[in-house]
N, C-alpha and C positions, 0 to 999 in steps of 0.2 A: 786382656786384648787391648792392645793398643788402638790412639781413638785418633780420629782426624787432624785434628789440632796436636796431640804429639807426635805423629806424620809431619807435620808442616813443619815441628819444631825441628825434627831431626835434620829434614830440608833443606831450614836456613842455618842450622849449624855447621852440615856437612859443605854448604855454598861457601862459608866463610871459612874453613880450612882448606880448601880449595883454591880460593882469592888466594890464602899466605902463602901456600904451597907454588905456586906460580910466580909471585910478588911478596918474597918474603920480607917482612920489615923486620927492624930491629926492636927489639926491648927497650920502654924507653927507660928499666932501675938498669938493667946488667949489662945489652945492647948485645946477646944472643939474638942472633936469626928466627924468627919462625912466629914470632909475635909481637905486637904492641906495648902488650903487658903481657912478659910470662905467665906459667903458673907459678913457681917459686917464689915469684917479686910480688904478686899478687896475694900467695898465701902469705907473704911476711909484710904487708902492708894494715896499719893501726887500722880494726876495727872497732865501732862502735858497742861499747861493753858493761858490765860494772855495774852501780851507781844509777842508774837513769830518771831522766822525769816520766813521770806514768802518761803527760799528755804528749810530750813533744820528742821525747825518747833522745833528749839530748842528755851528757854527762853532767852530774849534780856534783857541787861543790862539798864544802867539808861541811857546812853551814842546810844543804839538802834545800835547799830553793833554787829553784828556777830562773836563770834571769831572765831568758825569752817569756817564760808563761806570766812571769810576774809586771812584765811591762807592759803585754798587751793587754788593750783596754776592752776588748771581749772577743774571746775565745771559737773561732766557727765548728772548724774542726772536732774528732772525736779522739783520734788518735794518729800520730807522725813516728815512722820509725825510719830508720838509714843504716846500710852496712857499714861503712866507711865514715874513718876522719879527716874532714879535709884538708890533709897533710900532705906536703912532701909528691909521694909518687903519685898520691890518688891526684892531691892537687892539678899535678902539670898532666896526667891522662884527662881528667874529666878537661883542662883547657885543650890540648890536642883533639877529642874527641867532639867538641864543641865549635874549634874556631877553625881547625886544620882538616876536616875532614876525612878524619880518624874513623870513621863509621863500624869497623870492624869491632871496636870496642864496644858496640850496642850487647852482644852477648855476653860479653864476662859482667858487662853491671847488669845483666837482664838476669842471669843467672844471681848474681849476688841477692839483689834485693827480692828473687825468688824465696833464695834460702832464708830471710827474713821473712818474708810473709809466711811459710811453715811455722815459724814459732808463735807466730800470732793466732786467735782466731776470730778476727772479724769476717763477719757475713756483706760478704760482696757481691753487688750485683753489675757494677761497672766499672771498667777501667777508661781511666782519659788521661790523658796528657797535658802538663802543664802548657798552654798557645802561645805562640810569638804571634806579633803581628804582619799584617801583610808585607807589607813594608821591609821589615827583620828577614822576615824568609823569602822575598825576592833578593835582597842584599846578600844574604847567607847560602841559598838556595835551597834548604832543607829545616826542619827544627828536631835537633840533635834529640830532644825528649819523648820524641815519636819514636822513635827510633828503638828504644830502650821499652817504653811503654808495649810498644803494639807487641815485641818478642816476649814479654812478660806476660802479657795476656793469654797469649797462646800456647807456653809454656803451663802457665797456670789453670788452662780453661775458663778463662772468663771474656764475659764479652768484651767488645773493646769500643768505643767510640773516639773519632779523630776530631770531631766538630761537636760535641758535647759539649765542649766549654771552650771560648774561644776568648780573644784578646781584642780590641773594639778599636783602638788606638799605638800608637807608638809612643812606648815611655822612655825617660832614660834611664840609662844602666844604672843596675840597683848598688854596685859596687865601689859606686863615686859618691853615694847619701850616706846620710848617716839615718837612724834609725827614725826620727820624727820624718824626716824629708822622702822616707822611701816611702810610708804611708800615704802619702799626701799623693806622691808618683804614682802609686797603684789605685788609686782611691777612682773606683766607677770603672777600673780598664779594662770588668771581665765579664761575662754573660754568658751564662749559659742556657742550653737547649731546652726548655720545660718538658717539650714532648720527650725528652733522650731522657731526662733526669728524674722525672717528678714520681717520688714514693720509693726512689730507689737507694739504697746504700752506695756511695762513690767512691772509689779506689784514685786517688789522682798520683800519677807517678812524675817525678821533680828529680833535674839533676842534684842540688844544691842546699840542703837548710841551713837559711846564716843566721837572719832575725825572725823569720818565718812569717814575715808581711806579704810575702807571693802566697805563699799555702793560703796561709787566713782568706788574705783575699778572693782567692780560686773558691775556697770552702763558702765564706758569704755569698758568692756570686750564685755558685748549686744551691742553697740552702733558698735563700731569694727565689728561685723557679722550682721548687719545690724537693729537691731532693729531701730524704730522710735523716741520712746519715752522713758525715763526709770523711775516710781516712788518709792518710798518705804514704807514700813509700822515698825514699829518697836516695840516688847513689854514693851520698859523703851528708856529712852535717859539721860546721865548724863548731869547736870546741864552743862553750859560754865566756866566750873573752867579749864577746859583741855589746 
C-alpha cells in the first residue's frame, strides 16, 4: 500500500513534469526539449565509484589515502557519500540549479542521492539541510539545498527538519579559500536545534563535497547540541585534487 509521503512524492514529481511540459527547457549536455538534464546526459554523467574512502566516500588514490580525511584535524561526521563527480555536466547543472533558479533540477538529484542512500545502511532519524544565511537567502531568494533535501526526505520517509541546523552569520564563499582559510570562514557559523537533534542520528543533505570543512562543520555543530550520529549525503563530490 502506498503511504502518504509517497503520495506526496508522486505529487511533486508529476507538478515538475508538468512545469516542463508547459515551459519546456532545453538540456543543458544535448539541448533536447523537455528537460534541464535529460535522462540520457544524466545517465552518462561520471558517478561516484571504485576505489572510495570508507569515511568520506571520496575516490582514493593509487597510494589509498585520503587526502580530505587525512588533513582534517578531527573528524565529526560518521559517514559522507555523493552520487556524482563534479564534473563537466553535473558541474554547470548543480551551478544553474544553484545560482539561475533551475529548481526543477531538485528531483533528478533528490532521486540520485536516493539511490545512494539504498546502498548504505545507516540508521536515520533526521534529515536537515545544509543553511545559508539570512542574508544569502534574501539575496538568492531560496536555499537550492532545501530544495533537494526536503524531496529526499519524503521520497525516503524520513522526517525532515528545515531549522534543525541553521547558519548564524554570513561567510564568504568557500570557493575563493583555500583549505586553512575555509576553516577559519566556517569556524562557530553553525548551530544547531538541541530540542530537533539531541539522541538522534542526522542525515544532512549538501549540494557539493570539496574539502569537506562545511560537512565537518555542520556535523560539530549537531554533535555539540547533542545529536548521536551525523551522516551525509551529497549531489557531486570533487575529485581529491583539493
Amino acid at each position: 500500500m502506498e503511504t502518504t509521503d509517497g503520495r506526496i512524492y508522486q505529487a511533486i514529481a508529476f507538478g515538475w513534469r508538468l512545469l516542463t511540459w508547459f515551459f519546456p527547457p532545453r538540456c543543458l549536455g544535448c539541448g533536447i526539449h523537455g528537460a534541464n538534464l535529460c535522462a540520457d546526459c544524466a545517465a552518462a554523467a561520471e558517478r561516484i565509484s571504485g576505489f572510495v574512502c570508507r569515511r568520506c566516500g571520496k575516490p582514493l588514490g593509487a597510494d589509498n589515502v585520503c587526502p580530505l580525511c587525512s588533513r582534517l584535524e578531527k573528524i565529526y561526521f560518521e559517514r559522507v557519500r555523493s552520487a556524482f563527480a563534479y564534473e563537466d555536466l553535473i558541474r554547470e547543472a548543480i551551478h544553474q540549479f544553484k545560482f539561475k533558479r533551475k529548481l526543477e533540477l531538485s528531483l533528478l538529484f533528490a532521486n540520485e542521492i536516493f539511490s545512494v542512500y539504498l546502498t548504505q545502511k545507516w540508521p536515520i532519524d533526521l534529515v536537515v539541510p545544509t543553511p545559508i544565511s539570512r542574508e544569502r537567502r534574501n539575496e538568492r531568494g531560496y536555499n537550492q539545498t532545501e530544495w533537494v533535501a526536503r524531496t529526499f526526505a519524503i521520497r525516503a520517509e524520513l522526517p525532515y527538519s528545515a531549522t534543525g541546523l541553521q547558519k548564524l552569520r554570513e561567510t564568504e564563499s568557500q570557493s575563493s579559500l583555500n583549505e586553512a582559510e575555509r576553516r577559519r570562514n566556517l569556524d562557530g557559523a553553525f548551530e544547531a536545534e538541541r530540542i530537533t537533534v539531541q539522541g538522534k542520528s542526522i542525515l544532512v543533505v549538501d549540494d557539493v563535497l570539496t574539502t569537506g570543512t562545511t560537512m565537518n562543520e555542520c556535523a560539530r555543530a549537531l554533535k555539540k547540541a547533542g545529536a548521536g550520529s551525523v551522516y551525509g549525503l551529497t549531489i557531486a563530490a570533487t575529485k581529491n585534487r583539493v
